[in-house]
N, C-alpha and C positions, 0 to 999 in steps of 0.2 A: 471437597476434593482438594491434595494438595499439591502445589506445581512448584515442578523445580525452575529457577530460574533461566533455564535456557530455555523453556516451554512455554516459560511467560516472557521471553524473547521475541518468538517464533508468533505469539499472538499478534503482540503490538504489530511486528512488520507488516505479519498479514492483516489486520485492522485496516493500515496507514493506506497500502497499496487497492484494499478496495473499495476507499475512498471514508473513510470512519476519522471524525474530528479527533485532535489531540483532546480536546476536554471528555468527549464520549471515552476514549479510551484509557486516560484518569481516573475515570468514575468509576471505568470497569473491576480495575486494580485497587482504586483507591489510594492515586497516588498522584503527586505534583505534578503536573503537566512539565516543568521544568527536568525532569527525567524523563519524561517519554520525549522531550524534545532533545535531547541529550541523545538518548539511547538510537531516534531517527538519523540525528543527524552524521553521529560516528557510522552508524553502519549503512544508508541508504545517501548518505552526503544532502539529506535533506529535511528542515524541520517538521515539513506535516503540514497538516490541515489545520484551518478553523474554522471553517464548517463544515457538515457532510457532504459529500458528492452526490447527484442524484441518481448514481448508477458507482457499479463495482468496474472498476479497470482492471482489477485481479482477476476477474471472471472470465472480461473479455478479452483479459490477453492468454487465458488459459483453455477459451475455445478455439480462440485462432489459431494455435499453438505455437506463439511466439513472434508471427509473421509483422511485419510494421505495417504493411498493407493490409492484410486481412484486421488488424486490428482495430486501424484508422478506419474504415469501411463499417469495422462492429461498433465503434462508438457513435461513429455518425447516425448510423443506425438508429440509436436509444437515445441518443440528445442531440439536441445541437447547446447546448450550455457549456460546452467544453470549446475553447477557441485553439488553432495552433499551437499555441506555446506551452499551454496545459493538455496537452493531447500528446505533445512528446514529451514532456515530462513524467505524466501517470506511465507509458511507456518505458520509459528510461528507468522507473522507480521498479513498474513489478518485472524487468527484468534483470535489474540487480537484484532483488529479491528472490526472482528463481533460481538466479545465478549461485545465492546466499544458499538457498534449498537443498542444490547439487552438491556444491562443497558439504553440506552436513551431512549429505543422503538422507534427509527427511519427506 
């Protein structure tokens, strides 16, 4: 299958936001980790992971639908390996993300 580059845009973000390492999502493309951290940090203001998360923040910020409460509640929920500062972050990221979404209508 062949992907147009804004589709292989659209991957990476969502990869990053539900917690997928920069090298996982290298391998995926096949391509330098120094462009998926590029490509993170212009459009989410952030470099990524290096390791995986043991849960998706993308998920759970897209059952909550968007809520910071409801969110912070669904992570705790599923871990406690995510401390404050990473817990508004993953936050902060997949709602830039959805925010990236709405602008494209994707």
């Amino acid at each position: 299958m062949n992907m147009t580059s804004d589709e292989q845009l659209n991957i990476i973000l969502e990869m990053c936001v539900s917690g997928i390492s920069n090298e996982k999502i290298a391998y995926k493309f096949n391509i330098p980790i120094r462009y998926i951290k590029a490509v993170l940090t212009s459009l989410l203001g952030w470099e990524g992971w290096l390791y995986d998360l043991d849960i998706s923040p993308w998920d759970v910020y897209r059952a909550c639908g968007g809520s910071f409460a409801h969110y912070m509640t669904g992570i705790r929920a599923l871990t406690k390996l995510i401390d404050g500062g990473t817990l508004q972050l993953t936050y902060k990221l997949c709602k830039r993300y959805d925010d990236i979404r709405k602008e494209l209508d994707l």
